[in-house]
C-alpha positions in Angstrom: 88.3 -33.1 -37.3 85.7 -33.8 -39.8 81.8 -33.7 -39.7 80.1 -36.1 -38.0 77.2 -37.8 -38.9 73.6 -36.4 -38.5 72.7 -38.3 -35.7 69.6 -37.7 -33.6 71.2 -38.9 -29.9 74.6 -36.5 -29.8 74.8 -33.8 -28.2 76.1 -30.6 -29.7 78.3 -28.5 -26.9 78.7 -24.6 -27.5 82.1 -23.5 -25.8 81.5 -20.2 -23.6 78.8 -19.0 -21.8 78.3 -15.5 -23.3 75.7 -13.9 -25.2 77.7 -14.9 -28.3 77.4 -18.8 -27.0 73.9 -18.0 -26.2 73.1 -16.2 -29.5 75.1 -19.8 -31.7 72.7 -21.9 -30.1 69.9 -20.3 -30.6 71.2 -20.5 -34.1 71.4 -24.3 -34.0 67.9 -25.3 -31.9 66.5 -23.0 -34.8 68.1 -25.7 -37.5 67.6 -28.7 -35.2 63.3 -27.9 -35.7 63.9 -28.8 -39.1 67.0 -30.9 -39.6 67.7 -33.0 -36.6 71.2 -33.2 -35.8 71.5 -33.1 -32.1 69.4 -34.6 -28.9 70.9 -31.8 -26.8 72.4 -28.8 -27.1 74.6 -27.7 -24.0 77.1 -24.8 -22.8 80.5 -25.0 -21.5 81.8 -23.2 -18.8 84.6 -22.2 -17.9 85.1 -24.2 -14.7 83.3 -27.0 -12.6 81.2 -24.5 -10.7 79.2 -23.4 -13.4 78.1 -27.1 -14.0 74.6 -27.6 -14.0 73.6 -24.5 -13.8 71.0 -22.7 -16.7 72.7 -19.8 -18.3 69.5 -17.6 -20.4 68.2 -21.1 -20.5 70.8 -23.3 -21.5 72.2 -26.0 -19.2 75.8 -25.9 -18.4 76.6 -29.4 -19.1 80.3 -29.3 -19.0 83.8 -27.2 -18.3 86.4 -26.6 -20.2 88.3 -29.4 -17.8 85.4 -32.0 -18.1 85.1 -31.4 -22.5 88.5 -33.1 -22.7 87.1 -36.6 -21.1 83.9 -37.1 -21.8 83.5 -40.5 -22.4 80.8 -40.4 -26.2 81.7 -38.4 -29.1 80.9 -35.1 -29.2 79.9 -32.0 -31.6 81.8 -28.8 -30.5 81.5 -25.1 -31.8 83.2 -22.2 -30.3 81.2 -19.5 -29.0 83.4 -16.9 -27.6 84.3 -13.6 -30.1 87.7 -13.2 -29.2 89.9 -14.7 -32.2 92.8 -15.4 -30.0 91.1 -17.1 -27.5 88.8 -19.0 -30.2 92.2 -20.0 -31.3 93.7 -21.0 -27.9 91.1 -23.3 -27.1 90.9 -24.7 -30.6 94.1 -25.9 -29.9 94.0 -27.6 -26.7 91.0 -29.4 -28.2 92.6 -30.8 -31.7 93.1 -34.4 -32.4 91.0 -35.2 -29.5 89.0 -38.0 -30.8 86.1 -38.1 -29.3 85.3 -34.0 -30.4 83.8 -33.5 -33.4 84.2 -29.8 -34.7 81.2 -29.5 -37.4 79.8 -26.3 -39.2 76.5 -24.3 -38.6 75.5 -22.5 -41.6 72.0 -21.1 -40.4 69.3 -22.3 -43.3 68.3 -18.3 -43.4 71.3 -17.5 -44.9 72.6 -17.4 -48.5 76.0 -19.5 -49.2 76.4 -22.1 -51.7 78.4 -24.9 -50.2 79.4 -26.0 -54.0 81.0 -22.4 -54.1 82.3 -21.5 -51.1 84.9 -24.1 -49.4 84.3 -23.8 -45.6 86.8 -25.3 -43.1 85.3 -27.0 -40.2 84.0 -25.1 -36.7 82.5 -22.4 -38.4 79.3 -20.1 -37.6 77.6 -18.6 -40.5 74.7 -16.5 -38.9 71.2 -15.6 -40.5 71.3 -13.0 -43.0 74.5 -13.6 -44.1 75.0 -13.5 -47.6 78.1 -15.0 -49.7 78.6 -15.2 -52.9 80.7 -17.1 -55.2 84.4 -18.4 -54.9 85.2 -18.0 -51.7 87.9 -19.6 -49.1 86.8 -20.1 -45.5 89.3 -21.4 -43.1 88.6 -23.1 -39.7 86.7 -21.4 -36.5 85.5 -18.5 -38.1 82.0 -17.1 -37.0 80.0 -14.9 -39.3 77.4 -12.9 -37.3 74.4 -11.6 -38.3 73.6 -9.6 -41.7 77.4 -10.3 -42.7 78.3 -9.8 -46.7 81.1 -11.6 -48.4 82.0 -10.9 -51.9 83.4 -12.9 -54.6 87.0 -14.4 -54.8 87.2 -13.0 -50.7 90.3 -15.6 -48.6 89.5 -15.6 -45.1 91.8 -17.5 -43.0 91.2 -19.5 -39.6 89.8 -18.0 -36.1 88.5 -14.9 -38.1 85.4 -13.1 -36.4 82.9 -11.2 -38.2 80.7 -9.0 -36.3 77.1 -8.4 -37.4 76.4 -6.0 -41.2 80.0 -5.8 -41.5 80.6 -6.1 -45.5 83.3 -7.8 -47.2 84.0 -6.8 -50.6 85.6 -9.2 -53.5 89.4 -10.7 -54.2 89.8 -9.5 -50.1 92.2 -11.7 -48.3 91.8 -11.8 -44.3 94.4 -13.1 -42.7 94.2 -15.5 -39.5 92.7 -14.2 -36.4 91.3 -11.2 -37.9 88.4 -8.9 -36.0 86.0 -7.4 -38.4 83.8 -4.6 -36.0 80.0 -4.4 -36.6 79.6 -2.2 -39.5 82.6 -2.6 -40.9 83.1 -2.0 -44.9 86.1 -3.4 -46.8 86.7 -2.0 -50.1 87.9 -5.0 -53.2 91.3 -6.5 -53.5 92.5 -5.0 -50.0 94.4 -7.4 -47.7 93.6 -7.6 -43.6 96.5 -8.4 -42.0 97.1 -11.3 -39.5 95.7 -10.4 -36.1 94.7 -6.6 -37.0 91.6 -5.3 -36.1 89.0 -3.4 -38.1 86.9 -0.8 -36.0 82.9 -0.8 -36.0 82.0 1.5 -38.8 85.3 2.0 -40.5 85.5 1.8 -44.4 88.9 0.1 -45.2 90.4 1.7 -48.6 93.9 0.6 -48.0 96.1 -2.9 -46.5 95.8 -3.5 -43.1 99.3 -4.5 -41.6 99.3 -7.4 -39.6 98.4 -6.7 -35.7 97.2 -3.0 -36.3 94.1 -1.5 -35.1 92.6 0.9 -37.7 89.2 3.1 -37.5 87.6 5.5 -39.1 86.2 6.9 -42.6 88.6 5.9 -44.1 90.1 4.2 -42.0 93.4 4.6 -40.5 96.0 3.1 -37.8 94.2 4.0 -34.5 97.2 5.5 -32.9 97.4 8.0 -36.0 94.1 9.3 -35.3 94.6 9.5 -31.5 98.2 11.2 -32.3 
């Protein structure tokens, strides 16, 4: 699903109800003072009853049910921070035509769009800084204070939590959690699924699906063993 047009009557809709959702769009009112892409920007729940309600001051304009039928095109970003759930209900939502899955790469960040590729659905936080050569796939969301080095793959549904530091020639594979903190050391490889603990300083491969922590950091059932 490809970008829509700027247009100043859509209506950009958040998935999730969280502080995550809350914090994204915050993220995009902030860009919408300058840049006006969105007449509204609006929550979805998780069911009907939420409907309506303010959540932190955002309304609740829709659930997930409701998203799937409403009857004008739509902008959508996902705001919940877990990568197989981001994923899940990416795909119930593809090739829906009337959502639009568009990027939000805060204007208080540093990325050059002519040298990093981005896929589409992504969150790019301010304070974020990436450099130069860099793959992005699809649903990723880069929190705040986030570094990305040069030559760095990052594959779909990958989240990024805030100062986490990504050196150069990394590849993160798909549906990837990066803890707060987090430091990842050049040319190491994250493994599909694993999970990086806040704080830990990644000197070696992650295998796919494996939780490691620590200074340097290791499996997590290692250091509880």
């Amino acid at each position: 699903m490809n970008e829509s047009k700027n247009r100043p009557d859509r209506r950009l809709l958040i998935v999730g109800t969280g502080g995550l959702a809350r914090e994204a769009a915050q993220a995009a009112a902030y860009e919408n003072q300058s840049r006006r892409r969105w007449g509204r920007i609006e929550l979805v729940g998780e069911n009907p009853s939420v409907v309506g309600s303010r959540v932190g001051g955002w309304l609740v304009t829709e659930c997930d049910e409701s998203l799937r039928t409403v009857s004008q095109g739509v902008d959508v970003l996902l705001g919940i921070g877990t990568p197989a759930i981001r994923h899940r209900i990416a795909a119930t939502l593809a090739d829906i035509d009337h959502i639009h899955f568009v990027n939000l790469v805060s204007s208080r960040a540093v990325l050059d769009q002519n040298r990093v590729s981005l896929g589409f659905g992504t969150i790019v936080m301010p304070g974020c800084q990436f450099t130069c050569d860099i793959q992005v796939g699809d649903h990723c969301y880069f929190n705040l204070n986030v570094t990305v080095g040069h030559d760095t793959v990052i594959h779909s549904h990958v989240m990024v939590n805030p100062g986490a530091n990504i050196s150069g020639r990394v590849v993160v594979g798909e549906g990837v959690l990066i803890g707060t903190g987090a430091q990842i050391l050049e040319r190491r490889t994250i493994g599909q699924g694993a999970v990086v603990g806040a704080g830990a300083v990644v000197v070696h491969d992650v295998p796919p699906g494996v939780t490691v922590v620590g200074v340097p950091a290791r499996n997590l059932r290692v250091v509880d063993g």
